[in-house]
N, C-alpha and C positions, 0 to 999 in steps of 0.2 A: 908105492905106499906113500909117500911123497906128495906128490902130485892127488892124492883123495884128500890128503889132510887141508890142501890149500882150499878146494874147493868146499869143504866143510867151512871151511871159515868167513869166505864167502857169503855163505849162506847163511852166516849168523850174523853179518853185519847187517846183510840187506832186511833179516829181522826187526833189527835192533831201528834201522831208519823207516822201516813202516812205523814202529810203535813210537816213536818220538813224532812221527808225520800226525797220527792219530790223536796223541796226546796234545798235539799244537792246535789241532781240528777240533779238539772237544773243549779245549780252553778259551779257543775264539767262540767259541757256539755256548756257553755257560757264559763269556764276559756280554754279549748282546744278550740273552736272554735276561741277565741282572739290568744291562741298562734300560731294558725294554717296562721290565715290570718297576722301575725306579718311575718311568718315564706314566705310567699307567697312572700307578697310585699320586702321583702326583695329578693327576686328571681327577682321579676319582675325587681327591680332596676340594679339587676347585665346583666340580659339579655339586657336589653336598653345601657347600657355600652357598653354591644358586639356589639349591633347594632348600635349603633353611631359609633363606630370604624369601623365598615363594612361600613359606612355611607360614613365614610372619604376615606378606601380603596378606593369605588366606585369611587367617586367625582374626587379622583385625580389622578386614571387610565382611568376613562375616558377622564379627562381633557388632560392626556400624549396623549392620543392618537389622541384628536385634534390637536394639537399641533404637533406630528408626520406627519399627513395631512400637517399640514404647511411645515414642513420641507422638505420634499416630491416636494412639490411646489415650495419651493427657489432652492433645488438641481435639479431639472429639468430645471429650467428658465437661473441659471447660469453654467447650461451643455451646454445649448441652445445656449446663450451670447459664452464660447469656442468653440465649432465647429462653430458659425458665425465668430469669429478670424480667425479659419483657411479655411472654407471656404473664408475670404479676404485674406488671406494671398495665396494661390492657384490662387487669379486672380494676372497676371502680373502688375508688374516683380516679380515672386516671393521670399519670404524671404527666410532664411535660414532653417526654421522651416518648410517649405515643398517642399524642393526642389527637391525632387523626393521620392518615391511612401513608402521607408526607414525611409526616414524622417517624413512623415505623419502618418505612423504608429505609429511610437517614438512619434510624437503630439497623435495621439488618446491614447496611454499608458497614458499618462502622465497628459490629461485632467481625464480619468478614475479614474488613483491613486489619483488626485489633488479631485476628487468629492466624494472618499469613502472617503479620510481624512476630509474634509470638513461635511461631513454627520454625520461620527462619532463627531467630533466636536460637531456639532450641539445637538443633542443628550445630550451628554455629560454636554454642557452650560443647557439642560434644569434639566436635573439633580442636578445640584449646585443651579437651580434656585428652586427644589423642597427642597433642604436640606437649602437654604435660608430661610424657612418657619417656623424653626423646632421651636418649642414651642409656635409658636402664635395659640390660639384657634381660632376655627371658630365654629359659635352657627346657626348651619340651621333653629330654630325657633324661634320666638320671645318671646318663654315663659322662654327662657333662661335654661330650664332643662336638655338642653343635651347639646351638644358640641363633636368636635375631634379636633386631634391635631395629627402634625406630629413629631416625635420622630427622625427618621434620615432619609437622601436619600442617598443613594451611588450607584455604578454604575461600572460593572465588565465586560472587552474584553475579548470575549470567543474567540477559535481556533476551527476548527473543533473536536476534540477530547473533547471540551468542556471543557480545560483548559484554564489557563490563558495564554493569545497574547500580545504582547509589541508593535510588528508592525503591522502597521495599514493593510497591506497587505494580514496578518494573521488572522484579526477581522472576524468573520462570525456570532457573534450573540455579543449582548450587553445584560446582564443582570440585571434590577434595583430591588433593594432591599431597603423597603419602609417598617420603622418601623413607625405604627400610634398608639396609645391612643384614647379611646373615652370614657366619661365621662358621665353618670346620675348620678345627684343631685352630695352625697358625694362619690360615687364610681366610678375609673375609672380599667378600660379592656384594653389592649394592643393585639394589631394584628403584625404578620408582612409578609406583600405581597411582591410574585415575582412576574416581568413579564420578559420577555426575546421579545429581539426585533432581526429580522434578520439582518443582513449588506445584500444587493446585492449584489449579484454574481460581477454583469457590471454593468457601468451606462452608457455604448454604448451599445445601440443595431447592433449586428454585420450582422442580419440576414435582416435590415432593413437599408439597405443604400441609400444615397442621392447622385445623381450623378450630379458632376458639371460640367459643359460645359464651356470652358476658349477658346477666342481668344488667341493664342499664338503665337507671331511673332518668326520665326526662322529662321536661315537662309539656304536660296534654295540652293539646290545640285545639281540643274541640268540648271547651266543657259547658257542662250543662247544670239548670238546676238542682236536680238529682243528683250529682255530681256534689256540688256543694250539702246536700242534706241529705246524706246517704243514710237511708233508714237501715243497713245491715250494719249491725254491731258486732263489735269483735267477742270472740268467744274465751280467749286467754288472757288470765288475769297478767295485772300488770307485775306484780311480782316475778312471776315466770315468765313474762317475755325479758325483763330486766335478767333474768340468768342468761336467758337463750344470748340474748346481744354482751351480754361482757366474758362469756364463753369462747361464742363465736362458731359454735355449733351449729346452726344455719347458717345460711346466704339470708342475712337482712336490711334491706333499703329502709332510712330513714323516708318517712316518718313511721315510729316502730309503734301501733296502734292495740292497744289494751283496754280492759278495763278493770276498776276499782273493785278489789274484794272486799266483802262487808269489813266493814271497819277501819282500812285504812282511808289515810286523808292525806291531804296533796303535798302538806307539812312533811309526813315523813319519806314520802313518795321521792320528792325532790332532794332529800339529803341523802336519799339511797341510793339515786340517780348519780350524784354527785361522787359521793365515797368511791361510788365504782369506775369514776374518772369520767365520764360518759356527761353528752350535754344534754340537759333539760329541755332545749330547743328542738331534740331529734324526736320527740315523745308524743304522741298525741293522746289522751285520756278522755274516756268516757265514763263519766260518775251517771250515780240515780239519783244523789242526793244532796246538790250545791250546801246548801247553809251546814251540815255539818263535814260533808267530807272538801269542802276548800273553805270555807267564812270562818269554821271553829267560833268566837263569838262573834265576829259582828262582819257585815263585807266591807267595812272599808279598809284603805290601807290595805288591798291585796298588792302583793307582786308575786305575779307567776312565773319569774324567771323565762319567759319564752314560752313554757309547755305551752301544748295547744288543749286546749280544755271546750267536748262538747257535753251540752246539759238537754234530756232529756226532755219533748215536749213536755210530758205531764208532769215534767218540777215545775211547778206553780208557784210557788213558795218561795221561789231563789233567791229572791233578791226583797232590800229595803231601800236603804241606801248604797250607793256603792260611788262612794268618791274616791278621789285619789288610789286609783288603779293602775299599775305601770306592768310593764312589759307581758303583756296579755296577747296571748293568742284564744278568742274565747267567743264559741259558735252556738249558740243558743237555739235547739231546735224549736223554736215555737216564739214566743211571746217574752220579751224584756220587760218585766214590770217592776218598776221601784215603788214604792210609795212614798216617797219621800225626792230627793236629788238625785241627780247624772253628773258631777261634775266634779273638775280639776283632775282628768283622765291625762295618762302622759306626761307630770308635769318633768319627771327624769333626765327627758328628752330624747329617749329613745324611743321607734316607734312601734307603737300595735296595731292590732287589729280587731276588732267584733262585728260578729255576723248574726244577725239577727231577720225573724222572719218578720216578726214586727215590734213596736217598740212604744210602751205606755208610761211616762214618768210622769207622777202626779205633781209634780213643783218644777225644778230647773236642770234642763240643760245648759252649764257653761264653762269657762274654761278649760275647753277641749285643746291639748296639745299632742301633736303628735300621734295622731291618733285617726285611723282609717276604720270609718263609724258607717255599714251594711248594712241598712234594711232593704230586704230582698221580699218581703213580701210573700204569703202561702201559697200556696200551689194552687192554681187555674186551670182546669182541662183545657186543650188549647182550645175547644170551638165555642168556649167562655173565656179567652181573655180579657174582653171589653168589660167583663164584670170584677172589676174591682173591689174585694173584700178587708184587705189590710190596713189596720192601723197603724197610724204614724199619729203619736199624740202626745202633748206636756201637757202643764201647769201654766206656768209663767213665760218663764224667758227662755231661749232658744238661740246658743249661738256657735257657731266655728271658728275657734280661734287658730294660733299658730300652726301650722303645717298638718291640720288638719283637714278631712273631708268627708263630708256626707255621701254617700255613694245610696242612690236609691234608682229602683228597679218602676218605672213611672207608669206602668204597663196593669201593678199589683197593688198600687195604694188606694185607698178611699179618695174620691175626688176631692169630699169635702177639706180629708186632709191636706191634700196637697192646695189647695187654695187658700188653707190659714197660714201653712208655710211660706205661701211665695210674697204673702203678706207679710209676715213675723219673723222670718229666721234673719239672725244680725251674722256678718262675716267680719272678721278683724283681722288684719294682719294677712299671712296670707292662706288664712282658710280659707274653704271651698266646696262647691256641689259639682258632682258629677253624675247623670244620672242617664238609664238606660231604657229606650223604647226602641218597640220595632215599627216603628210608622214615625217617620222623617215629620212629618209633620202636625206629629205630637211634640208642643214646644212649652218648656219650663222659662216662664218669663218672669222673675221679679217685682211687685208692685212694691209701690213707693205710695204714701197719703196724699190725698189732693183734696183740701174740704174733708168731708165728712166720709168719704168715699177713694178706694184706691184707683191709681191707675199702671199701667206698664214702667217697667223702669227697663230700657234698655242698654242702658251706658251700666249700671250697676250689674245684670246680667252676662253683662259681655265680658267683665271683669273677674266674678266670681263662679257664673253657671259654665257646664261645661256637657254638653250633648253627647251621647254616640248612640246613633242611629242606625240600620237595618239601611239600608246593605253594604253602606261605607263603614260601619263597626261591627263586630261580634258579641255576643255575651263573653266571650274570652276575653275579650281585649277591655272589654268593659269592668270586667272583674282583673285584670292587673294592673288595669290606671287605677283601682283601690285597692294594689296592693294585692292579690288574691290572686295567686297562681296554683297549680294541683299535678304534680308529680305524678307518672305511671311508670313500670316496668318496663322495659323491651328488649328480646333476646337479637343479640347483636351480635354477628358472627366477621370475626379477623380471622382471614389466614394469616398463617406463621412459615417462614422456612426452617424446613429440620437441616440439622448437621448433616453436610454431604459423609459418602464413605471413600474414607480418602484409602487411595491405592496411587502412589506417586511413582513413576518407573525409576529403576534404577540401571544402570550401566557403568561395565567393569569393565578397564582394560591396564596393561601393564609392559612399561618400555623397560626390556633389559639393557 
């Protein structure tokens, strides 16, 4: 009995030391599992650090790159805005900035360089506005456990070579370099990302041009009689071209060509011309009726301020006298008769012009100043121009004073008259004749008195007369040594480069 109880007890101890065995085995197996997950979550927290910081990378490369879109869009719109400059600047008159094809180049240069420095700029301003940020946290959720933050932004002009660029001209890539921090709980992780942005080649596209079409007035190199005494009259009164040009409602080349509605006269013509800022010089007018719509009572002491004034052949009546006349532009289709003087034209001292087909003054031509004096003589069918029909005829005395000249067409005068002329006209100062044949050796020669009878003046002639001749001169050139030149239109086409479409690459990368 003895001897069971001992091995009963036995059996309770060897119990007793399994469960303290097991108890010691499960205390080590619970104390590595706590250090295990102690050791985890401490992972966990430094990985959330990295990815908060990758959090912020993201956020604010993609934010550049909205932002790049934008810029994209200002540099395109105010490309847009300069080539519409020079496109205005290409319609007449144009500026200096494109006055021909040299010059508009040097404008497209220069918008080009003016738009990559502007770009980079831009750019540039966004990067200060990223380094503007540096230390402010920003917490993406509301549980407040994480957070990033910007540490620096800087921003490097690369060259093709991939070094550093000073001028802008140089830039072919911008590089931003973007230190960020990102933070769980008490741990924070530092990133720092590149991207690299391209500059555009151009910001004209060269392969994509815009072509302009410009009314261009220039002046005609090939003019002719007709030209000068164009029998079609304008159909709109001067009133209403006077709206259309201070408007601006049309495309209109000076000279803006009208004519006189009953009743008005050149009096109020010119002050309405004036009120509306506009010059009297750009205006040409066709009246029916000289003595009362320009003379009102009498013609002398006209000034036309510039307008150009033609008078209907059949005004017969136009004139009496007409002295001291200044700043006249004034084309007389037909026959110039005074009955009375022609003289002290120009005395202002600025100069005019009259065109006349022929020219009858019953007393005196004199004191002509300033003053570029056209008889052109009526129209000849050409296989009649050896008949000479035109008048050229005074009174009295007959002379060309100060920087004036006689400008006559020798082809269209009465012979007669031209041989009272070469007798009688006196030149003073330094007036002068110029006159116009197509046979070279048709010659205006000056006589001088010898006895009772004239003979050649050649020294006088070489002084005062002056030839152009068929086929070393033109009726062109012939009419602008007297001042008379004649304006046409002509459509004139500039290309233009448009704004290229800018798509600059970008590239991302990030050193942890």
């Amino acid at each position: 009995m003895k001897h069971l109880k001992s091995q009963q007890g036995y059996a309770l101890l060897i119990v007793l030391l399994i469960i303290v065995l097991f108890l010691s085995i499960s205390a080590t197996f619970m104390a590595g599992s706590l250090n295990n997950a102690k050791q985890e979550q401490t992972v966990d927290i430094t990985n959330q650090s990295v990815a908060s910081a990758e959090m912020g990378v993201n956020y604010f490369t993609s934010d550049f790159q909205r932002e790049l879109e934008l810029i994209k869009m200002e540099i395109s719109q105010e490309t847009q805005i300069a080539v519409n400059d020079l496109i205005a600047c290409i319609q007449p008159p144009r500026g200096a900035l494109c006055s021909d094809d040299a010059e508009i180049a040097a404008t497209e240069a220069k918008i080009d360089s003016d738009m990559r420095k502007i770009y980079i700029d831009k750019v540039f301003a966004k990067i200060a506005a990223l380094n503007d940020l540096t230390g402010d946290e920003i917490v993406p959720f509301s549980s407040g456990q994480i957070n990033y933050t910007i540490l620096s932004a800087s921003g490097n002009k690369l060259n093709d070579a991939g070094g550093a660029a000073t001028d802008y001209d140089d830039v072919k890539k911008i590089r931003v370099n973007l230190g960020m921090s990102g933070t769980s709980q008490t741990v924070t992780k530092e990133l720092k990302a590149f991207f690299t942005i391209e500059v555009p080649e151009t910001f004209l596209d060269e392969n994509e041009s815009l072509t302009v079409h410009t009314q261009v007035p220039v002046t005609k190199d090939d003019i002719t009689y007709t030209d000068i005494f164009d029998a079609v009259k304008p159909t709109v009164s001067c009133e209403a071209m006077l709206d259309q040009v201070e408007s601006g409602s049309t495309v209109l080349y000076p000279l803006y060509e009208c004519k006189f509605a009953a009743g008005q006269t050149l009096t109020e013509f010119l002050a309405d011309i004036k009120e509306a800022g506009l010059n009297p010089e750009d205006f040409k007018v066709y009246i029916s009726d000289f003595l009362t719509e320009v003379c009102s009572a009498n013609c002398n002491s006209l000034d036309m301020e510039g307008i150009s004034i033609v008078v209907e052949e059949d005004d017969i009546d136009a004139f009496n006298n007409m002295n001291n006349m200044i700043n006249a532009n004034l084309l007389v289709n037909g026959e110039l008769a005074t009955g009375n003087n022609l003289t002290n034209l120009g005395k202002n001292g600025s100069k005019q012009t009259v065109i006349v087909k022929e020219l009858d003054v019953d007393s005196n031509i004199q004191n002509m100043y300033y003053t570029n004096f056209l008889v052109l003589g009526r129209e000849v069918p050409a296989d009649q121009i050896d008949k000479a029909v035109s008048k050229l005829q005074w009174g009295q005395n007959f002379e060309i004073d100060n920087h004036s000249r006689l400008c006559i067409d020798l082809d269209r005068i009465l012979p007669a008259d031209l041989t009272r002329l070469k007798e009688e006209v006196a030149f003073t100062n330094s007036g002068s004749l110029i006159y116009y044949t197509r046979d070279a050796s048709n010659k205006f020669i000056l006589k001088k008195k010898s006895g009772n009878s004239y003979v050649d003046d050649p020294e006088r002639t070489a002084l005062y007369v002056r030839q152009m001749a068929e086929p070393t001169a033109s009726y062109t050139t012939f009419l602008a040594a007297c001042g008379v030149t004649i304006s046409e239109t002509i459509d004139e086409e500039t290309e233009v480069s448009v704004p290229s479409v800018l798509e600059p690459g970008f590239e991302f990368d990030v050193e942890y």
